[in-house]
C-alpha positions in Angstrom: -23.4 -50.3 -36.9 -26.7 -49.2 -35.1 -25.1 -47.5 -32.5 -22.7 -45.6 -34.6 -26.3 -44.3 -36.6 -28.3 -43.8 -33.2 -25.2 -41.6 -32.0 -25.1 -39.8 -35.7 -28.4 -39.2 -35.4 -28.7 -37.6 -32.0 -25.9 -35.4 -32.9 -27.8 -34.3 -35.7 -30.8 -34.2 -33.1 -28.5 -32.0 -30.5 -27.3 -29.7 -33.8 -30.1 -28.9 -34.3 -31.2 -27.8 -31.2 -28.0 -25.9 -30.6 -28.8 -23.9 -34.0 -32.1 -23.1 -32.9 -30.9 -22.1 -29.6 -28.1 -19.8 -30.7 -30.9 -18.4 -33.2 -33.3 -17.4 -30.6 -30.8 -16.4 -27.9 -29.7 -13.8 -31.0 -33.0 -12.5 -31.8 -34.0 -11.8 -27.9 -30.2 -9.3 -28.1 -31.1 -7.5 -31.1 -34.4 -6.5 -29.8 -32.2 -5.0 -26.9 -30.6 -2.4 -29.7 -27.2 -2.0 -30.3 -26.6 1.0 -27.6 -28.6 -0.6 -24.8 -26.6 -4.3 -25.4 -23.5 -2.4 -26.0 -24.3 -0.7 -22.3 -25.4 -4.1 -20.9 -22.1 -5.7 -22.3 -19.8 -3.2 -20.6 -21.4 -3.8 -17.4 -21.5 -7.6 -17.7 -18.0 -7.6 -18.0 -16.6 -4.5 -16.9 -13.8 -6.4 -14.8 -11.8 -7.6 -18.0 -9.7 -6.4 -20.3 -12.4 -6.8 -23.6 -15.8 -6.7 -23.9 -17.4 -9.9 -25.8 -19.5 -9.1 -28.6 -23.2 -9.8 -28.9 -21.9 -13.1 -31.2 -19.2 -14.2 -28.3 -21.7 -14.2 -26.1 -24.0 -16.3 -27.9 -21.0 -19.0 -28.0 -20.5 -18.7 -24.6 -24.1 -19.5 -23.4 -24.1 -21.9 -26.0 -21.6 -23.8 -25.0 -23.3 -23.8 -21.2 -25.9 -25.5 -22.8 -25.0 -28.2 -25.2 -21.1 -28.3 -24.5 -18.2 -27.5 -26.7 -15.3 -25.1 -26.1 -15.7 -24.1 -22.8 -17.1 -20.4 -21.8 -14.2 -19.6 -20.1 -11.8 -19.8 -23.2 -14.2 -18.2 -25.4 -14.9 -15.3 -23.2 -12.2 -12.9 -21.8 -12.7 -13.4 -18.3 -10.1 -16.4 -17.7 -7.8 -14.9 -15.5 -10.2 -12.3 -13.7 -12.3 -15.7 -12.8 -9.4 -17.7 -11.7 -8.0 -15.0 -9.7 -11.5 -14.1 -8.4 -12.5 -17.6 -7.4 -8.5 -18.4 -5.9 -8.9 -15.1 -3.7 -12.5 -16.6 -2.2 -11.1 -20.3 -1.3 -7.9 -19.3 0.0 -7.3 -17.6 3.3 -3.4 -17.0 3.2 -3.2 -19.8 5.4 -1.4 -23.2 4.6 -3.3 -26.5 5.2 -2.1 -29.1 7.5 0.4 -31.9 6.2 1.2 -30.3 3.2 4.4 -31.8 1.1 4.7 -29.8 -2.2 1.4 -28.5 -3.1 -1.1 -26.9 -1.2 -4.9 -27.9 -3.3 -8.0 -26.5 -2.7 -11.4 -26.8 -5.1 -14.6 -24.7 -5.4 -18.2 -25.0 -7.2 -18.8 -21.4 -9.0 -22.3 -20.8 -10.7 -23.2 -17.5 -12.2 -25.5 -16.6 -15.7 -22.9 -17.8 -18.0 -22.8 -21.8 -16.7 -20.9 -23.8 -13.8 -17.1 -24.2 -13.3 -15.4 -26.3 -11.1 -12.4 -24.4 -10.1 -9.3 -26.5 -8.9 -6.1 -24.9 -7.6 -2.4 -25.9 -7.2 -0.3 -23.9 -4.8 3.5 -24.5 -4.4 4.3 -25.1 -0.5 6.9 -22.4 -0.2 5.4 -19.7 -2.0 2.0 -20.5 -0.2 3.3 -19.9 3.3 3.9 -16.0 2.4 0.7 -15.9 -0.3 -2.0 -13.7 1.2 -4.0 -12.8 -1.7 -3.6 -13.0 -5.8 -3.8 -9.3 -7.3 -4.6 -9.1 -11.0 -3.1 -5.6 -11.6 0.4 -7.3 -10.7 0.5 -10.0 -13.0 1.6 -9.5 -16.8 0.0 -11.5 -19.7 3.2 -13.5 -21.6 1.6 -14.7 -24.8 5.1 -15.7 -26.2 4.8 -18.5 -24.1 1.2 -19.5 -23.1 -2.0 -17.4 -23.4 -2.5 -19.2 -20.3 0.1 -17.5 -18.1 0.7 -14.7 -16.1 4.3 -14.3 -14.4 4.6 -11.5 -12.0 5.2 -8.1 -13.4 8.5 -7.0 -11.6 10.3 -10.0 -11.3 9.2 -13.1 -13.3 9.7 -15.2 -10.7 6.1 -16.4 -10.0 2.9 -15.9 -11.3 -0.6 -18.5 -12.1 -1.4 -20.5 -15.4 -5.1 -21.0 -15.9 -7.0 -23.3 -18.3 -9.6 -25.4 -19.1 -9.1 -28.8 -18.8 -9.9 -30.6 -22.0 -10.9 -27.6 -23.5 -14.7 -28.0 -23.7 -17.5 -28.3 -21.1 -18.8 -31.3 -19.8 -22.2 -32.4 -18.9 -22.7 -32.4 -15.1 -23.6 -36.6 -15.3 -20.5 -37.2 -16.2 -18.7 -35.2 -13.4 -18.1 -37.7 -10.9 -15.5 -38.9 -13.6 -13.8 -35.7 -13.0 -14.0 -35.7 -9.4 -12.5 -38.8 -8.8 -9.7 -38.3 -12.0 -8.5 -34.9 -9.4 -9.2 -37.3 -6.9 -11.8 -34.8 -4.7 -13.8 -36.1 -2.3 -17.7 -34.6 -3.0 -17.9 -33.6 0.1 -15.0 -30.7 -0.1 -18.0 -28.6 -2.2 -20.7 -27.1 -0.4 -22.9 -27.1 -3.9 -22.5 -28.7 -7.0 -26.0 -28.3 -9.4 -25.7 -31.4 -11.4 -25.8 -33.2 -8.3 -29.2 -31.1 -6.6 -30.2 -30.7 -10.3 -30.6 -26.7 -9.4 -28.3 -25.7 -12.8 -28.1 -22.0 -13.3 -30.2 -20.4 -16.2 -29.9 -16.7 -17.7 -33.1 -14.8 -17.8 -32.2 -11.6 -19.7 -35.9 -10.1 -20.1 -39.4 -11.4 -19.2 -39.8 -13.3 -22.3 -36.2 -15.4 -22.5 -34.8 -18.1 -20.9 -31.8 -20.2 -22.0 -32.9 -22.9 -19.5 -30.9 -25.4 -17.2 -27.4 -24.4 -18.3 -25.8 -28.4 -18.0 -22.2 -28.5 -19.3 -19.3 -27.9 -16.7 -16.5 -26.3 -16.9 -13.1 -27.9 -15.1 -10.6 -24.7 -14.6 -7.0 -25.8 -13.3 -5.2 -22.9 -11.9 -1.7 -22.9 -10.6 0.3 -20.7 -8.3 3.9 -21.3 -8.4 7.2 -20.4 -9.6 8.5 -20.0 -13.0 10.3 -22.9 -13.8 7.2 -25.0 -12.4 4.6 -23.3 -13.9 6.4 -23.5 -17.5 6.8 -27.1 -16.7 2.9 -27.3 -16.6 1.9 -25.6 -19.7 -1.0 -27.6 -21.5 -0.1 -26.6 -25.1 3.4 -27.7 -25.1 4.0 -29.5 -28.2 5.9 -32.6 -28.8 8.4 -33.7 -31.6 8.9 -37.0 -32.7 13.0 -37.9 -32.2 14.6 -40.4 -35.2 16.4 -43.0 -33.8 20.2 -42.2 -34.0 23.4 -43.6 -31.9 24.6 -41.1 -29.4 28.2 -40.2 -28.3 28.8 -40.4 -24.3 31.7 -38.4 -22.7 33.2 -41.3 -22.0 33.8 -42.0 -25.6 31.3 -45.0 -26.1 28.4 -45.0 -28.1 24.1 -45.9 -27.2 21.9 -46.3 -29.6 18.6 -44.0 -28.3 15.3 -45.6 -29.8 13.2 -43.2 -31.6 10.5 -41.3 -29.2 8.5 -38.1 -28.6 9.5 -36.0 -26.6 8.1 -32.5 -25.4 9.6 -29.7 -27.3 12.1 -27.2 -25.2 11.0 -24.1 -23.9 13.8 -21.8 -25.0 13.3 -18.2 -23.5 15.4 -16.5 -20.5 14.8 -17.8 -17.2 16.2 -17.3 -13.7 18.9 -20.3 -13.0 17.6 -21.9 -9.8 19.8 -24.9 -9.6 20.8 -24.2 -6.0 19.0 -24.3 -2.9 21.4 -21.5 -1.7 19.0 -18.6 -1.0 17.1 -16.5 1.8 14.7 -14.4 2.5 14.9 -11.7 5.3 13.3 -9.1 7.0 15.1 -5.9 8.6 13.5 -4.1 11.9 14.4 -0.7 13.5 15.2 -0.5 17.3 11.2 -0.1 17.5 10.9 -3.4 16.0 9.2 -2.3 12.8 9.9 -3.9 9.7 12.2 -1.3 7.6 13.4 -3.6 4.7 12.9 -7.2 2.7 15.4 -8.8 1.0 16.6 -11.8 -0.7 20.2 -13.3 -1.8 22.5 -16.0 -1.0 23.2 -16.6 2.3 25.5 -14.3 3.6 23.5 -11.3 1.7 22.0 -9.7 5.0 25.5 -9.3 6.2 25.6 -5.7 4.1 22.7 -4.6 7.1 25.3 -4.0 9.5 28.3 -3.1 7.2 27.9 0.6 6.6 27.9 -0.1 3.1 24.5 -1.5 2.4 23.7 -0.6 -1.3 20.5 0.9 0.8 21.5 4.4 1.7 18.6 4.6 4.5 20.1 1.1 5.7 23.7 2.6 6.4 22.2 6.3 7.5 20.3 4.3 10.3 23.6 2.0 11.1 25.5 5.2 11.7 23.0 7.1 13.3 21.0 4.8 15.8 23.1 1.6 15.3 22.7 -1.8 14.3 19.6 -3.4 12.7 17.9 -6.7 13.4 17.9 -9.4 11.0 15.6 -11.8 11.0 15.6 -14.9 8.4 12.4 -16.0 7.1 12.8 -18.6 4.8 16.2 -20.3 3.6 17.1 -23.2 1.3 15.8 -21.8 -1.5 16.2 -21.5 -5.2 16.1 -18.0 -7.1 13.0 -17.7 -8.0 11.7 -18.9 -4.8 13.3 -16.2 -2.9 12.6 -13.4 -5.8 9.0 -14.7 -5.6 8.9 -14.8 -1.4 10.2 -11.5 -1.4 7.7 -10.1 -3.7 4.7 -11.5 -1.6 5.9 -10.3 1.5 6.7 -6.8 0.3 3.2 -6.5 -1.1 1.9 -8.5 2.3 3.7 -5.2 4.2 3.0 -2.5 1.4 1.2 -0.1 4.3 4.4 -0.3 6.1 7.1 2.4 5.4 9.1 0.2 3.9 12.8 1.1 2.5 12.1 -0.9 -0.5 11.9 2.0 -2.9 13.6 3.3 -6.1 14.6 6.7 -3.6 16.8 4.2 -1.1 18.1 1.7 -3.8 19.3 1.6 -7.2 18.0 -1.2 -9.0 19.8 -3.0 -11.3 19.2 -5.0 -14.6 19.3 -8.2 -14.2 19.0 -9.7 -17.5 22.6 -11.3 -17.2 21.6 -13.5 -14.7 19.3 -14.9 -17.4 20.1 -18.4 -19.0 18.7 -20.6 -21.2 17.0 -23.5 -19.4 18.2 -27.1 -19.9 16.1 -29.3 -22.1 13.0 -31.0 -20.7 12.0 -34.2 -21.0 
């Protein structure tokens, strides 16, 4: 019973303190006047979408300094930060003795608090992934405020959130670090370990001192199907128990259980590992053309009949083309994904991937409904 009152009563404690913090932190912005803050703002954020207002902003420091929904969900620079931060850790190259995902982590500090930034790259996208661009990617808030999927294809794309929702206190972090099982030594600088937390000094005669509470940000780079897999917000329905029928005519009795609710929207089927990615070079041995497709696709090169009129005008004009296979065994969305990365990897190249050599086609009937997910 004590310790339930000493905890009420340093809650009301910590309250209070927030109050008077979020009251002070709003009187030093409206001296600033609404056209000078508005400026300040803009500039503060100009790299997003939306500009907070002076009351967002308030949350967001606030929540820096006594905890609470994290700053990166309340402010609208999610995805710039997690695109920012994956474009300074990775280097396009994949690490050694890699199975399925390629993980790398980084400490980021600036004037709004501390985020530890943790990030999941599937294997075969990661061999061709030079560099995350923002202006690609396409919001889908039917499915996750939390994902992009890439704008062209939908094959790929990076889901970003904050663990747990809120901020947490940097003493508590080594909880974190060994629940992602990091070793401390992968980060060059983590504050609540040198005590040197970051602070916003916005004039002469304001501080919001040591900023404490952490922000954990998982960000994953993958395909569809694995990043839809991965979505924190799924929700769950319970399932009655009932007798089911079997094909084979006999009958089970399935206990009653939760169970993660289907996502139903269109996406690419990728049962089969039947796909490849290739590259196409001239005589000269520059790359001309990238595509994707089942197996025998890059057999149209050399055909005459390519559906790439600059494909068949340099078969009958120069000759044959080389082929060259870059990555096979893969699903759909792999290869749609693969193909993506390297045409945007080879984007200064005169490349023969354009609406003037190829039609393209709609491919929304290759869209199914996925099977249910357990």
């Amino acid at each position: 019973m004590g310790n339930v009152m000493a905890k009420n009563v340093s809650d009301q404690i910590k309250d209070r303190k927030r109050k008077k913090f979020e009251k002070e932190l709003t009187s030093e912005l409206s001296n600033w006047g609404s056209t000078n803050l508005r400026t300040t703002l803009e500039a503060s954020f100009s790299a997003t979408d939306k500009t907070p207002t002076a009351n967002e902003l308030v949350k967001m420091l606030s929540s820096s300094k006594f905890g609470g929904e994290s700053f990166l969900l309340q402010a609208p620079i999610l995805f710039h930060h997690a695109v920012s931060q994956f474009n300074v850790v990775w280097n396009g190259e994949l690490k050694e003795n890699v199975k399925h995902w390629d993980f790398r982590v980084n400490c980021s500090t600036g004037w709004l608090g501390t985020a530890l930034n943790c990030f999941y790259v599937e294997k075969s996208l990661a061999k061709h992934l030079k560099q995350l661009d923002l202006s690609t990617l396409k919001p889908m808030p039917e499915l996750s405020p939390y994902l992009l999927l890439d704008a062209e294809t939908q094959s790929y794309g990076l889901l970003a959130y904050v663990a747990n929702k809120a901020s947490i206190h940097g003493s508590l972090m080594d909880g974190v670090f060994d629940f992602l099982n990091i070793e401390h030594w992968e980060i060059a600088e983590m504050p609540w370990e040198t005590g040197h937390y970051p602070e916003w000094r916005p004039s002469a005669n304001y501080s919001t001192g040591p900023l404490e509470y952490v922000s954990t940000m998982i960000c994953i780079v993958a395909t569809t199907e694995e990043l839809l897999e991965r979505l924190p917000e799924r929700d769950r329905h319970s399932v009655s128990e009932h007798i089911r029928n079997l094909k084979s005519g006999k009958q089970t009795k399935v206990r009653g259980h939760d169970k993660r609710t289907p996502i139903r929207t269109p996406i690419r089927k990728t049962g089969l590992t039947d796909h490849v990615v290739y590259i196409v070079k001239d005589k000269e041995n520059l790359v001309r053309y990238i595509g994707e497709g089942k197996r025998d696709r890059p057999r149209h090169v050399n055909s005459g009949a390519s559906h790439n009129w600059k494909i068949n005008e340099y078969f009958f004009k120069v000759g044959p083309m080389k082929i060259e296979i870059v990555a096979d065994g893969l699903t759909k969305s792999e290869s749609l994904a693969i193909e993506k990365l390297l045409i945007q990897n080879n984007s200064h190249l005169d490349l023969w991937n354009v609406k003037e050599y190829e039609p393209f086609f709609d491919d929304q009937s290759k869209f199914i409904t996925p099977k249910k997910l357990s």
